[in-house]
N, C-alpha and C positions, 0 to 999 in steps of 0.2 A: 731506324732499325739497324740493328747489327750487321755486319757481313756475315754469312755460311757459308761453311767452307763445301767445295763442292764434293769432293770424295771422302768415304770412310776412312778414317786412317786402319793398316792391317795390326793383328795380334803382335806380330815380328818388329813393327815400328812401336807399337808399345812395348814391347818386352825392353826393348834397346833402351828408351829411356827409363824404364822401369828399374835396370840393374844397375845404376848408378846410385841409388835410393838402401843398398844392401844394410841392413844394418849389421855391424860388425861386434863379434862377441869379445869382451874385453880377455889380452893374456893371461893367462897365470902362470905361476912359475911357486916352486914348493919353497915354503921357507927354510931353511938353513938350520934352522933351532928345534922347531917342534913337527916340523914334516905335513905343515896343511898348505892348501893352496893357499897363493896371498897373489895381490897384482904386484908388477915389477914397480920400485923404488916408492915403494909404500911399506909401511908400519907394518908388520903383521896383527890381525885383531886378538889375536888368539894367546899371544907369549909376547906379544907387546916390546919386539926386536927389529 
């Protein structure tokens, strides 16, 4: 058999490992040309600059 662990871990020691998992929404920045958002050092899809 397994070991079990003897105490619950709390909501707070979850959380802690939890915010390391953040998923992170990508930049945008406006294109220069035609004024839409585009990601930095990317094509624009839009006006193709």
């Amino acid at each position: 058999m397994a070991p079990l662990p003897k105490r619950r871990h709390s909501t707070q020691r979850k959380g802690k490992r939890m915010k390391t998992r953040i998923v992170n929404l990508p930049k945008l920045i406006k294109c220069p040309h035609c004024g839409k958002m585009k990601m930095p050092h990317r094509i624009c899809q839009y006006c193709q600059k």
